[in-house]
C-alpha positions in Angstrom: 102.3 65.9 139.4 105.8 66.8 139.5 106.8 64.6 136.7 104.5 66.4 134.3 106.6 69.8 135.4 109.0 70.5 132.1 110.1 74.0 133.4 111.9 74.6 137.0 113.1 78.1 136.1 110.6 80.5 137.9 111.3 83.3 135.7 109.6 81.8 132.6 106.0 80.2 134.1 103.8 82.6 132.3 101.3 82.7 129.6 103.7 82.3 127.2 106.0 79.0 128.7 104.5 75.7 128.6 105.3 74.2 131.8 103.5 71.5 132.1 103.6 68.5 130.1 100.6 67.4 128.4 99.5 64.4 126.6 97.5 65.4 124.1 100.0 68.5 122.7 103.5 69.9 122.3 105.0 72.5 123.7 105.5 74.2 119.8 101.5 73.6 119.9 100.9 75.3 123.1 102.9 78.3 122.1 101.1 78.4 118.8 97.7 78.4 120.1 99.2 80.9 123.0 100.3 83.6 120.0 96.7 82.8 118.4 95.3 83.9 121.3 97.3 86.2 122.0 96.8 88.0 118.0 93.0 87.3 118.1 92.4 89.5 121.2 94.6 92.2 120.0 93.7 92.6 117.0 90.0 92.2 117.2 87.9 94.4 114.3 85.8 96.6 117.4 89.9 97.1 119.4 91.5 98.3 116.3 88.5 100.9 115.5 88.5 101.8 119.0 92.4 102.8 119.5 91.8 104.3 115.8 88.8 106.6 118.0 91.3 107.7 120.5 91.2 111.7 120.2 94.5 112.0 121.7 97.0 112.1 118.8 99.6 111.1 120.9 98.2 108.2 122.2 96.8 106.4 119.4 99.6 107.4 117.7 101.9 105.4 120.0 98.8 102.3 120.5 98.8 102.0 116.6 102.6 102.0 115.9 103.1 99.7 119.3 100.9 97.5 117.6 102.9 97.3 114.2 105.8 96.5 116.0 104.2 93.7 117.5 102.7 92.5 114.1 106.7 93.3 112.9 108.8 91.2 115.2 105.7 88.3 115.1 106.6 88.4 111.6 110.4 88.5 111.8 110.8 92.1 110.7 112.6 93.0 114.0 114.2 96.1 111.4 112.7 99.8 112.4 112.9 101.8 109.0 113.3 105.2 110.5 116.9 104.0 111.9 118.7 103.0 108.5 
């Protein structure tokens, strides 16, 4: 088993570091399907219209524009527009 190991720094064996090597995909593929994953939870119709519920201004308020900074830097728009 240890020659299927591809990562031997601790810090990055989490969802989102392949670490194992696998036959049948790449590492690019694994971390694809990860952010798929990943986006398709998140962003789920019933999630969205729930956080869009919350009665706490504040709160959905931050939820909503935590989300569109994840859809920004997932899209390479790492830029926030209120700091030009």
């Amino acid at each position: 088993m240890e020659d299927k190991i591809s990562e031997n720094n601790w810090e990055k064996w989490d969802y989102r570091h392949p670490i194992v090597k696998l036959n049948d995909l790449t590492p690019e593929e694994i971390i694809k399907m990860s952010k798929k994953i990943k986006l398709t939870f998140n962003f789920n119709p019933k999630k969205v219209a729930n956080v869009l519920g919350i009665e706490d201004s504040y709160r959905r308020n931050f939820i909503v524009n935590s989300l569109i900074q994840s859809l920004r830097q997932r899209s390479g728009q790492n830029e926030n527009p209120n700091l030009q």
